[in-house]
C-alpha positions in Angstrom: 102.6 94.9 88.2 104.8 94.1 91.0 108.9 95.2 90.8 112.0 94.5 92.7 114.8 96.8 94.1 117.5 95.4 96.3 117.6 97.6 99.6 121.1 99.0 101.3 120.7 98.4 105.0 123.2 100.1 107.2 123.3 100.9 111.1 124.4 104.7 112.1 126.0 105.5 115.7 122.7 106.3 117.1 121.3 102.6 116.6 118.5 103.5 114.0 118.6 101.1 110.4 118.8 102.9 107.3 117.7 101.4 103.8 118.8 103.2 101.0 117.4 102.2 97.1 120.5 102.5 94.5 117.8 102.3 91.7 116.1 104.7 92.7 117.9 108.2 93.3 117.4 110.0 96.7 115.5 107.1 98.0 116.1 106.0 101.6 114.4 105.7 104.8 115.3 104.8 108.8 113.6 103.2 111.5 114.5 101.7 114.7 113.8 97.7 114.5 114.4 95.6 110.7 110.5 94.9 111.0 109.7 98.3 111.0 112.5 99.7 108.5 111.2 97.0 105.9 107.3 98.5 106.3 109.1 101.9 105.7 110.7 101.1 102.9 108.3 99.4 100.8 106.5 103.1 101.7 109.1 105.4 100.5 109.8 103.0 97.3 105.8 103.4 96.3 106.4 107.3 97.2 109.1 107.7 94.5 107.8 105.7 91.8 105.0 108.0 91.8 106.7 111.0 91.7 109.8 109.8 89.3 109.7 111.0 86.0 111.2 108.2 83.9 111.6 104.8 84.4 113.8 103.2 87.7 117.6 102.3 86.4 118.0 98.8 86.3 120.7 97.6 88.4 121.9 94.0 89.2 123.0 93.8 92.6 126.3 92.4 92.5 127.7 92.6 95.9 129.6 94.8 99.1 132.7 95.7 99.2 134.6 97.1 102.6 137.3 99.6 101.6 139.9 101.1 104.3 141.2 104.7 103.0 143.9 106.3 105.1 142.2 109.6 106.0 
């Protein structure tokens, strides 16, 4: 049975992509090209599936937000 997660992709100073899976606590991954973060991904989803204990949350993606904070 196949399932969907939406994937966070962000880009940190040093150039690598990260992908991060809200449903799915403690989930994330990096890589250096989108081809290659993608095939990682799919990897590290499969990797906590099997070692979760209950069910993924279900989440509907709704959208990003940009928020400025004085710091």
């Amino acid at each position: 049975m196949s399932q969907q997660f939406d994937v966070v992709v962000e880009k940190d100073a040093e150039g690598y992509f990260v992908a991060t899976v809200p449903a799915l606590p403690g989930c994330h991954t990096q890589a250096r090209s989108l081809d290659e973060l993608m095939e990682r991904v799919k990897e590290a989803i499969e990797l906590c599936l099997e070692v979760q204990d209950s069910p993924p949350q279900r989440l509907d993606f709704v959208g990003v937000q940009r928020v400025t904070v004085g710091a």
